[in-house]
C-alpha positions as CSV (number, residue, x, y, z in Angstrom):
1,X,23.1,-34.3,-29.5
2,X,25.5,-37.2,-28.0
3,X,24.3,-39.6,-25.6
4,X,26.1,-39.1,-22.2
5,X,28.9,-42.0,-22.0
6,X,30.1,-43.0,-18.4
7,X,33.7,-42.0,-18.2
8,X,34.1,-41.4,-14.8
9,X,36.3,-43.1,-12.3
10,X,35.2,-45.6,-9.8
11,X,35.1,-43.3,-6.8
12,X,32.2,-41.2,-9.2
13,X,30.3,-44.2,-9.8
14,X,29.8,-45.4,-6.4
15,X,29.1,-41.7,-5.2
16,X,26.0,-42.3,-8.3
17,X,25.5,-45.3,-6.7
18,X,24.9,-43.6,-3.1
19,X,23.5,-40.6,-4.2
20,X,20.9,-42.4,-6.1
21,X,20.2,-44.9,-3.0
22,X,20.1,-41.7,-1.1
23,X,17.4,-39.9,-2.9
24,X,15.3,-43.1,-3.2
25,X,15.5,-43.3,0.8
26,X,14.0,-39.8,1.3
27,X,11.1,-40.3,-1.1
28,X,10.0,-43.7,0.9
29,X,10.5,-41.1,3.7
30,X,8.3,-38.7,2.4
31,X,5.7,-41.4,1.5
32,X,6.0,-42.6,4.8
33,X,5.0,-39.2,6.1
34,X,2.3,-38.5,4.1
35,X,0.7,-42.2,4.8
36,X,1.0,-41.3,8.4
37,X,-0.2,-37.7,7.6
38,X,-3.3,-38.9,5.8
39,X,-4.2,-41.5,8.8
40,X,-4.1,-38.5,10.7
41,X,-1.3,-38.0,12.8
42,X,0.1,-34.6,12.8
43,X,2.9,-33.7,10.4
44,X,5.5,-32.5,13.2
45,X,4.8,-35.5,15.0
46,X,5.5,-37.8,12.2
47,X,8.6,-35.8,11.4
48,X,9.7,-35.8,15.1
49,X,8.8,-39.7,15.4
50,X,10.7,-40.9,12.1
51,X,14.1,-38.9,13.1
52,X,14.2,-40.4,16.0
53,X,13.5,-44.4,14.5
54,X,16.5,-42.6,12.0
55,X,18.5,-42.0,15.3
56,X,18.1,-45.1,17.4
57,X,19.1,-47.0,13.8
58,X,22.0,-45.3,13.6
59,X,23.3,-45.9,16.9
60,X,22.5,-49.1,17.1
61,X,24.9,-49.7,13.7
62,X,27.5,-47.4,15.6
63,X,27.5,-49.3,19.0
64,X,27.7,-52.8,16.9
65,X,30.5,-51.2,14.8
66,X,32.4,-50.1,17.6
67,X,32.0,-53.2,19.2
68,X,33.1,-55.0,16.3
69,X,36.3,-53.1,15.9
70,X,36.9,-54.0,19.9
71,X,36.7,-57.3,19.0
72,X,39.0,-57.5,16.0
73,X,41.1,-55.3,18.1
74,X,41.5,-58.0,21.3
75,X,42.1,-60.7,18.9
76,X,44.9,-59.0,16.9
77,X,46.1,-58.6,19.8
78,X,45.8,-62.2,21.1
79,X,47.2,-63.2,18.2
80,X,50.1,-61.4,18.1
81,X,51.3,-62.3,21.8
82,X,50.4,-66.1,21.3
83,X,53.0,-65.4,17.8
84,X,55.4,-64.4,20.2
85,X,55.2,-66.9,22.9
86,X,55.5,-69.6,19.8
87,X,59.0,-67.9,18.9
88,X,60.3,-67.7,22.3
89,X,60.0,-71.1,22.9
90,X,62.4,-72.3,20.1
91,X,65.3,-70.7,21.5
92,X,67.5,-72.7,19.4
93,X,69.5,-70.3,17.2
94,X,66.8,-68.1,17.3
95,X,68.1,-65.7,20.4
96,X,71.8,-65.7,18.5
97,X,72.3,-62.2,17.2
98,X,74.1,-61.1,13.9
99,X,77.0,-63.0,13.1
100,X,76.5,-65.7,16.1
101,X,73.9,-67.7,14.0
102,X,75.2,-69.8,11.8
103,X,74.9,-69.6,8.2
104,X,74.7,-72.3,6.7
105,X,71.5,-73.1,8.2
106,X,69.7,-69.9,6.4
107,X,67.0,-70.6,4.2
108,X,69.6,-69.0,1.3
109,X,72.6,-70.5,2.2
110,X,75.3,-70.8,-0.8
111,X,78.7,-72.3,-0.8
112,X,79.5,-70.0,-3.4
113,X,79.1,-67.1,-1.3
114,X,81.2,-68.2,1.3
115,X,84.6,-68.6,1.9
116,X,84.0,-71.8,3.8
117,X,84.9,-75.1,4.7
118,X,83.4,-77.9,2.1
119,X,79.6,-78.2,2.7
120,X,78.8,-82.2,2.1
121,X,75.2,-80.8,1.2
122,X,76.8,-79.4,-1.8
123,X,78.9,-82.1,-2.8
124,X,77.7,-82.7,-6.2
125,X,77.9,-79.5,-7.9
Protein backbone atom coordinates (compact mmCIF):
# COMPACT_ATOMS: atom_id res chain seq x y z
CA UNK A 1 0.00 0.00 0.00
CA UNK A 2 1.43 3.66 -1.01
CA UNK A 3 2.03 6.20 1.57
CA UNK A 4 -0.39 9.14 1.07
CA UNK A 5 1.73 12.05 -0.79
CA UNK A 6 0.43 15.76 -0.36
CA UNK A 7 -0.69 16.90 -3.72
CA UNK A 8 -3.10 19.26 -3.01
CA UNK A 9 -3.23 22.90 -3.67
CA UNK A 10 -2.61 25.65 -1.23
CA UNK A 11 -6.19 26.50 -0.57
CA UNK A 12 -6.50 22.37 0.74
CA UNK A 13 -3.56 22.74 2.86
CA UNK A 14 -4.61 25.67 4.88
CA UNK A 15 -8.30 24.26 5.08
CA UNK A 16 -5.88 20.99 6.88
CA UNK A 17 -4.37 23.55 8.67
CA UNK A 18 -7.78 25.00 10.09
CA UNK A 19 -9.56 22.01 10.34
CA UNK A 20 -6.92 20.51 12.37
CA UNK A 21 -6.61 23.74 14.72
CA UNK A 22 -10.30 23.44 14.72
CA UNK A 23 -10.63 19.96 16.12
CA UNK A 24 -7.84 20.54 18.65
CA UNK A 25 -9.97 23.71 19.98
CA UNK A 26 -13.05 21.51 20.74
CA UNK A 27 -11.11 18.78 22.59
CA UNK A 28 -9.55 21.60 25.07
CA UNK A 29 -13.22 22.45 25.08
CA UNK A 30 -14.38 19.30 25.98
CA UNK A 31 -11.60 18.98 28.63
CA UNK A 32 -12.59 22.19 29.83
CA UNK A 33 -16.05 20.86 30.49
CA UNK A 34 -15.39 17.84 32.04
CA UNK A 35 -12.71 19.73 34.54
CA UNK A 36 -15.52 22.00 35.43
CA UNK A 37 -17.95 18.87 35.39
CA UNK A 38 -15.81 16.94 37.77
CA UNK A 39 -15.44 20.13 40.30
CA UNK A 40 -18.95 19.95 40.19
CA UNK A 41 -20.65 22.41 38.34
CA UNK A 42 -23.52 21.15 36.35
CA UNK A 43 -22.87 20.16 32.69
CA UNK A 44 -25.61 22.63 31.15
CA UNK A 45 -24.20 25.28 33.08
CA UNK A 46 -20.71 24.76 31.91
CA UNK A 47 -22.00 24.40 28.40
CA UNK A 48 -24.16 27.64 28.73
CA UNK A 49 -21.11 29.51 30.52
CA UNK A 50 -18.30 28.54 27.91
CA UNK A 51 -20.63 29.62 24.74
CA UNK A 52 -21.12 32.66 26.01
CA UNK A 53 -16.98 33.42 27.04
CA UNK A 54 -17.09 31.86 23.02
CA UNK A 55 -19.58 34.82 22.25
CA UNK A 56 -18.25 37.85 24.04
CA UNK A 57 -14.62 36.64 22.24
CA UNK A 58 -16.04 36.84 19.18
CA UNK A 59 -17.52 40.12 19.38
CA UNK A 60 -14.91 41.63 20.89
CA UNK A 61 -12.61 40.49 17.60
CA UNK A 62 -15.66 41.75 15.45
CA UNK A 63 -16.03 45.26 17.04
CA UNK A 64 -11.99 45.69 16.91
CA UNK A 65 -12.13 44.47 13.27
CA UNK A 66 -14.76 46.69 12.33
CA UNK A 67 -13.13 49.48 13.96
CA UNK A 68 -10.03 48.77 12.37
CA UNK A 69 -11.48 48.80 8.84
CA UNK A 70 -13.09 52.42 9.96
CA UNK A 71 -9.85 53.47 10.51
CA UNK A 72 -7.99 52.37 7.44
CA UNK A 73 -11.12 53.56 5.80
CA UNK A 74 -10.74 57.59 7.18
CA UNK A 75 -7.18 57.49 6.40
CA UNK A 76 -7.57 56.35 2.78
CA UNK A 77 -9.56 58.80 2.69
CA UNK A 78 -7.37 61.58 4.16
CA UNK A 79 -4.97 60.54 2.13
CA UNK A 80 -6.45 60.72 -1.03
CA UNK A 81 -7.92 64.44 -0.46
CA UNK A 82 -4.52 65.69 0.99
CA UNK A 83 -3.14 63.86 -2.83
CA UNK A 84 -5.39 66.14 -4.32
CA UNK A 85 -4.89 69.31 -2.60
CA UNK A 86 -0.95 68.63 -3.43
CA UNK A 87 -1.86 68.60 -7.32
CA UNK A 88 -4.10 71.56 -7.26
CA UNK A 89 -1.67 73.62 -6.08
CA UNK A 90 0.85 73.24 -8.95
CA UNK A 91 -1.35 74.66 -11.37
CA UNK A 92 1.38 75.16 -13.70
CA UNK A 93 0.63 73.13 -16.89
CA UNK A 94 -1.12 70.83 -14.84
CA UNK A 95 -4.87 72.42 -15.44
CA UNK A 96 -3.92 72.61 -19.47
CA UNK A 97 -5.97 69.97 -21.20
CA UNK A 98 -5.07 67.71 -24.23
CA UNK A 99 -3.14 69.43 -26.74
CA UNK A 100 -2.61 72.81 -24.60
CA UNK A 101 0.29 71.23 -22.59
CA UNK A 102 3.20 71.38 -24.07
CA UNK A 103 5.13 68.51 -25.17
CA UNK A 104 8.21 68.80 -24.92
CA UNK A 105 8.09 68.96 -21.31
CA UNK A 106 6.60 65.07 -21.05
CA UNK A 107 8.49 62.77 -19.31
CA UNK A 108 8.84 60.86 -23.04
CA UNK A 109 9.42 63.59 -25.09
CA UNK A 110 11.26 62.75 -28.60
CA UNK A 111 12.44 65.03 -31.27
CA UNK A 112 12.06 62.22 -33.51
CA UNK A 113 8.46 61.97 -32.98
CA UNK A 114 7.75 65.35 -33.69
CA UNK A 115 7.67 67.51 -36.42
CA UNK A 116 9.20 70.37 -34.52
CA UNK A 117 11.29 73.12 -34.29
CA UNK A 118 15.14 72.16 -33.24
CA UNK A 119 15.19 71.14 -29.52
CA UNK A 120 18.78 72.49 -28.12
CA UNK A 121 18.28 69.57 -25.54
CA UNK A 122 18.85 67.23 -28.40
CA UNK A 123 21.52 68.93 -30.06
CA UNK A 124 24.09 66.20 -30.04
CA UNK A 125 22.40 63.35 -31.59
Amino acid sequence: MKAHTQSGSTAEHAGAVIGRAWLRWLRQEHRLIVWLVSKGLPATAVKTLLRIVTLAVLCALIYTALWLAVLLLVFTTVGSWYACDSDLSNESDASALGEQVDHRKSVFYDPVNHNDDPDPRFEGE
